[in-house]
N, C-alpha and C positions, 0 to 999 in steps of 0.2 A: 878786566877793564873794558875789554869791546863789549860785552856782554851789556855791561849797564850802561855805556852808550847806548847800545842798541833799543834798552829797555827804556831808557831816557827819553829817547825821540822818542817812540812809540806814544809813550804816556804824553807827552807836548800834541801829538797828531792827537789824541782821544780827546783832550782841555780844549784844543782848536775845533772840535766835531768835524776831523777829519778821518777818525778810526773807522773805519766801516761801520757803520749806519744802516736803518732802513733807508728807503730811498725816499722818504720826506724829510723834509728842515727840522730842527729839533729845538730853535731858540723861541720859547713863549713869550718873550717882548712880541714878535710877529705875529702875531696868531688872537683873534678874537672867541672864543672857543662860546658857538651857537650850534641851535640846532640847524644844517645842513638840507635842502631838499635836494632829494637824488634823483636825476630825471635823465643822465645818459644812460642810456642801454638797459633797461630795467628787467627788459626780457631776457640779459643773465643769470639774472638771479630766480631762481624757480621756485621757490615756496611762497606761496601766499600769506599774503599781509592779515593782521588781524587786526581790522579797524580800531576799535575800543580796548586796546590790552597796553598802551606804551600807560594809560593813567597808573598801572600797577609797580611802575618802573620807577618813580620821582625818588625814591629816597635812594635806589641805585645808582643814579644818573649822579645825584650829587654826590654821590662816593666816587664814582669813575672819575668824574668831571671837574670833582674840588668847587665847586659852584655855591656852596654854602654859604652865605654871607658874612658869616662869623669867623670863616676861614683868615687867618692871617696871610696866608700864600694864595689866596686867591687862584685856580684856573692851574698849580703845580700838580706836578705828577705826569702832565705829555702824556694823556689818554689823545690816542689819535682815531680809536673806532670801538663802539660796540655792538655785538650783535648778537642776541639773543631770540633760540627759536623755542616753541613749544606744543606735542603732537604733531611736529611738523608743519608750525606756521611760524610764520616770522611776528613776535610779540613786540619786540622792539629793537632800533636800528639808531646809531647816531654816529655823525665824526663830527672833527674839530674842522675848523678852519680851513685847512691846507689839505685836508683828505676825501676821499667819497667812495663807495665803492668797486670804482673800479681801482685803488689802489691794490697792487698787490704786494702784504708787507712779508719782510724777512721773519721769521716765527722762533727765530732761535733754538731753544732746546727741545720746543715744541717739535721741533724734527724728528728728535728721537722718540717720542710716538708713533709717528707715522716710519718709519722706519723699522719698528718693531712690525708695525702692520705688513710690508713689504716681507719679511721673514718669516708671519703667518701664510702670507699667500704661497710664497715659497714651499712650506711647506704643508700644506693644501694640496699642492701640485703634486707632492711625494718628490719632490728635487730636494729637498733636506729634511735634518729633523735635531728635535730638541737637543736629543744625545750626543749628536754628532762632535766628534773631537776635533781639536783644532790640526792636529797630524793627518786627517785624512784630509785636509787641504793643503796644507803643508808638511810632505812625509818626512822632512828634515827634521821635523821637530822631536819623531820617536825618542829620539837621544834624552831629552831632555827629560829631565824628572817629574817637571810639575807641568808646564806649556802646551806640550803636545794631547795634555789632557783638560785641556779648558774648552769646555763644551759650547754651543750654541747658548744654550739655556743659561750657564752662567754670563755670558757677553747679554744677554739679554734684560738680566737681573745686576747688573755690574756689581759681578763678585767672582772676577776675574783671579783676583789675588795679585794683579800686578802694581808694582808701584804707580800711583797717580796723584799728585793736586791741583786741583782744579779751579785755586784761585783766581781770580780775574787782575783787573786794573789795580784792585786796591793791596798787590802784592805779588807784582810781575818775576820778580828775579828767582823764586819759587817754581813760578807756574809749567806747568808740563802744557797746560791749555792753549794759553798764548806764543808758547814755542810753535806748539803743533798749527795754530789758526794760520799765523804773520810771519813765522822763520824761515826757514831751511826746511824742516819738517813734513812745512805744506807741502813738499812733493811727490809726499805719499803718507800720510796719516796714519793710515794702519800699519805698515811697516813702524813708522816709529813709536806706537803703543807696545805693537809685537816684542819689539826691544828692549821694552823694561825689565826692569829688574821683576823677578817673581819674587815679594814677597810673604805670602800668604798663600796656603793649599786653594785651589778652585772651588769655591763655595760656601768658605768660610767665614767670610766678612766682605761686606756692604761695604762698598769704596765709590761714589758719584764718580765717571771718568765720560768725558767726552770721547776721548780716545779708544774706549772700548766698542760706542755704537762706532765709530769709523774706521775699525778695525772688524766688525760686523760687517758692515759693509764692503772691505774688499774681500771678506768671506764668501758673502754672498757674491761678489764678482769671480769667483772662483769657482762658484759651483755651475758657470755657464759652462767651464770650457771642457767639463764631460759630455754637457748635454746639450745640444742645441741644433736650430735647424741650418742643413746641409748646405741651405743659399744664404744664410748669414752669417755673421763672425760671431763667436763668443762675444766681445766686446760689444758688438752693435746690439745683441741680444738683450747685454745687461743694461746699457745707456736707454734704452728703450725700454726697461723693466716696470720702471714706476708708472707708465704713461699705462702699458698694455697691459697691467694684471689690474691696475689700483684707479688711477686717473680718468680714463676714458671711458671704461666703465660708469662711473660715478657722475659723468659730463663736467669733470674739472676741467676748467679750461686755462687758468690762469699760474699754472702751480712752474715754475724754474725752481731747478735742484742743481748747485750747483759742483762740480767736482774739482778734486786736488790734482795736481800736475799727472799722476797717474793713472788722471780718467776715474777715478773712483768717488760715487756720492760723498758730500760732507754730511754724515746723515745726524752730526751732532750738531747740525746748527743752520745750513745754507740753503734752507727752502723757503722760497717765498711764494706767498697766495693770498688771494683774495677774504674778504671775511667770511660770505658765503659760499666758497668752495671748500674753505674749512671748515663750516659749519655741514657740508656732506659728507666727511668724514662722520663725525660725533654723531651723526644720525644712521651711521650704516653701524653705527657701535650702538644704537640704540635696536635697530634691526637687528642685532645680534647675525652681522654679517651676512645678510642679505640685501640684495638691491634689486628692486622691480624682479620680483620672484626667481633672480640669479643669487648663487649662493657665491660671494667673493671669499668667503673665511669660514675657520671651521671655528661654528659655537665653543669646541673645547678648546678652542686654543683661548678664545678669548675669555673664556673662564679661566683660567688659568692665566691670563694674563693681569687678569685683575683682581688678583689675591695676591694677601700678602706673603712676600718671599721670603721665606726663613734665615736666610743673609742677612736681609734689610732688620728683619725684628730681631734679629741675635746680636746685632751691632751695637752699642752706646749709640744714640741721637748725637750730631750735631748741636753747636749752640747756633747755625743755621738753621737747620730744617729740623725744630724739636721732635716733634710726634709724626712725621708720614712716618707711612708702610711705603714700601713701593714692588709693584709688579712686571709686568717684562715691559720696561723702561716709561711706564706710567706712577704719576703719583698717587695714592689712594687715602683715602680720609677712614679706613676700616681700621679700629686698632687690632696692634700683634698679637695674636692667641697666645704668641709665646712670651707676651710679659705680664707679669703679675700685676703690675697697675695697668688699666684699660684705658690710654689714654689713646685722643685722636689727637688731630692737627687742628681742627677747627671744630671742636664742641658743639656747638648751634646746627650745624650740618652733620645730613646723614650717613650712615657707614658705608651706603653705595657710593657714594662719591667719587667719580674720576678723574683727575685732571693732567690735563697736558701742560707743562709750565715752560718758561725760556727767561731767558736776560731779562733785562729791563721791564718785570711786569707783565711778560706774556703769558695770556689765560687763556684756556681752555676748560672748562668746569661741565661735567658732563653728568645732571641729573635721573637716572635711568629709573629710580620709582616715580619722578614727574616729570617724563618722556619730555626732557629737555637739555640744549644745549649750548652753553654761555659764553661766548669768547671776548677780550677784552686784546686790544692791540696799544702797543705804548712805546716809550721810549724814557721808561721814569729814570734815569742818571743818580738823582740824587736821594732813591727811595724812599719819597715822598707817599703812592700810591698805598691804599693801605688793602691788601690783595685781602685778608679775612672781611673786613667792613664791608668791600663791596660785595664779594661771596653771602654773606647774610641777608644784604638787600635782595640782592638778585635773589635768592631762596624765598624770600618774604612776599616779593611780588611772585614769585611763581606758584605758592600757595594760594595766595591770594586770587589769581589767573583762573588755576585748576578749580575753584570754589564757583568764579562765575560761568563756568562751560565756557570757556576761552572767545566770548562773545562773537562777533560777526568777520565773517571774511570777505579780503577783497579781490 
């Protein structure tokens, strides 16, 4: 009975838009949803504008934006920004009412992209590797039958084999997710994934868990405290991880990661950033992990990160998520080599396809045969947004773009 109390409030705080939130308003009574001119600090944002390229965007704009006039819900779905680059210019750029770019929004699952990125660099470095069992961080675990042999690689691919469901709001008293985000849980994440029940063998089956990137993550907070330097603490080492292998590099300046009571990233959900410091991510993934002739990643990992994982294609689909593949913790539009029908996720788009996805409509779509990359910020509640329709535009104009030599810069 405490239990559905507990879960009770919860859901009353979410209907109130008092659940944790990006940090903008979310009621569209408020909000006049126009194009925005963006004139504070523009010299953060470092790609060049492409004067003549937002006319290739109109039939996006009104997929993101609900602008349609036909629309019965006029302006639904809480598109709060989009931004879209191409060759490395900015082709088009827009928020809503209440946002600009210096917001920096919460990305949700999108985290666990970048998170995966943070365990490429890792082991770039030679401080870990794919293989690595979960015993040689935790030697307690030898005992165990199945645990102590759950690799990096499977946390990466979630196909852990540990129990997880990953329901949300619409099916609290289930959820492993919502314990871990708002409970008791939170104060320490990965400990409490650790805890599950096993079961399934490591690799066997494609299971979505939140709990397994933040059980990555205090993996990877683990692997500071063999190696690090002699004037600093393990701990300071890793709190500072994101910034000095991945961020700083990159000139992101606006990116907070935030951790559970144990000092350890939420890396399945608590990072927030700007549009165009995430959009220098999906361009250093364009670079195939290079920036300004520094190599941050190694090309094989990210070949390998963005194929499909034979967990993900051996699995039965979701009546969620029909047709992805998915690769170390990216979703991919390539269909399964391992199933007899070929199907994708989104048909109209190509098998390169990469996208970073989260809660409420967060998009990251990263076109690598038309060296572009798409991101879409939201707060859709009542899944109004329709994430393929605007994907299609966005593609449309981006053909369209690459046809005119992406016209003049500014």
């Amino acid at each position: 009975m405490n239990n559905l109390i507990i879960f009770s409030i919860l859901l009353s705080l979410y209907s109130l838009n008092v659940w944790p939130q990006e940090n903008q308003p979310s009621d569209q009574s408020t909000k006049s949803i126009r194009d925005k001119e963006i004139e504070e600090n523009k010299e953060n944002d470092p790609f060049p504008t492409c004067n003549e390229c937002s006319s290739y965007f109109k039939t996006q704009e009104e997929a993101a934006f609900n602008l349609t006039p036909s629309s019965a819900e006029k302006g639904k779905g809480n598109t709060r920004a989009v931004y879209i680059l191409q060759k490395g210019r900015k082709v088009y750029e827009r928020y809503n009412s209440v946002s600009s770019n210096q917001n920096a929004f919460r990305i949700w699952s999108m985290s666990k992209s970048i998170a995966s990125l943070l365990i490429g660099r890792r082991i770039f470095e030679n401080k870990m590797d794919l293989n690595d069992p979960l015993e040689k961080y935790y030697p307690q675990l030898k005992e165990k039958k199945f645990k102590g042999k759950i690799t990096i690689e499977n946390l990466l691919t979630m196909s852990s084999g540990l129990e997880w469901n990953e329901t949300y709001e619409n099916n609290p008293l289930k959820s492993h997710v919502i314990r871990m985000l708002y409970l008791k849980p939170s104060q320490d994440m990965g400990l409490y994934t650790l805890n599950r029940n096993q079961l399934y063998p490591p690799g066997a089956i494609f299971n979505y868990s939140s709990g397994e990137t933040n059980l990555l993550m205090r993996v990877l907070k683990e692997s500071f405290k063999e190696s690090f330097k002699e004037e600093e603490s393990p701990l300071k080492s890793y709190l500072s991880y994101p910034w000095n292998s991945l961020f700083t590099p990159l000139d992101i300046t606006s990116a907070t990661w935030e951790t559970d009571r144990s000092q350890t990233f939420v890396g399945s959900s608590y990072l927030y950033m700007r549009t165009y410091d995430l959009a220098k991510i999906g361009q250093l993934i364009l670079d195939k992990g290079l920036h300004k002739g520094e190599r941050l990643l190694s090309e094989e990992y990210l070949k390998r990160s963005f194929q499909a994982h034979p967990a993900s294609c051996n699995t039965k689909p979701s009546r969620y998520e029909p047709s992805y593949s998915y690769g170390y913790s990216w979703w991919l539009n390539a269909p399964c080599p391992e199933r007899k029908e070929k199907i994708k996720a989104f048909a109209n788009l190509p098998d390169d396809l990469i996208l970073a996805l989260g809660h409420h409509g967060q998009t990251m779509a990263i076109f690598p045969s038309l060296k572009a990359v798409a991101i879409r910020f939201g707060a859709d509640k009542e899944s109004v947004f329709n994430r393929e329709a605007w994907l299609n535009a966005v593609y449309q104009g981006l053909l369209a773009n690459w046809e005119s030599n992406l016209g003049e810069v500014q």
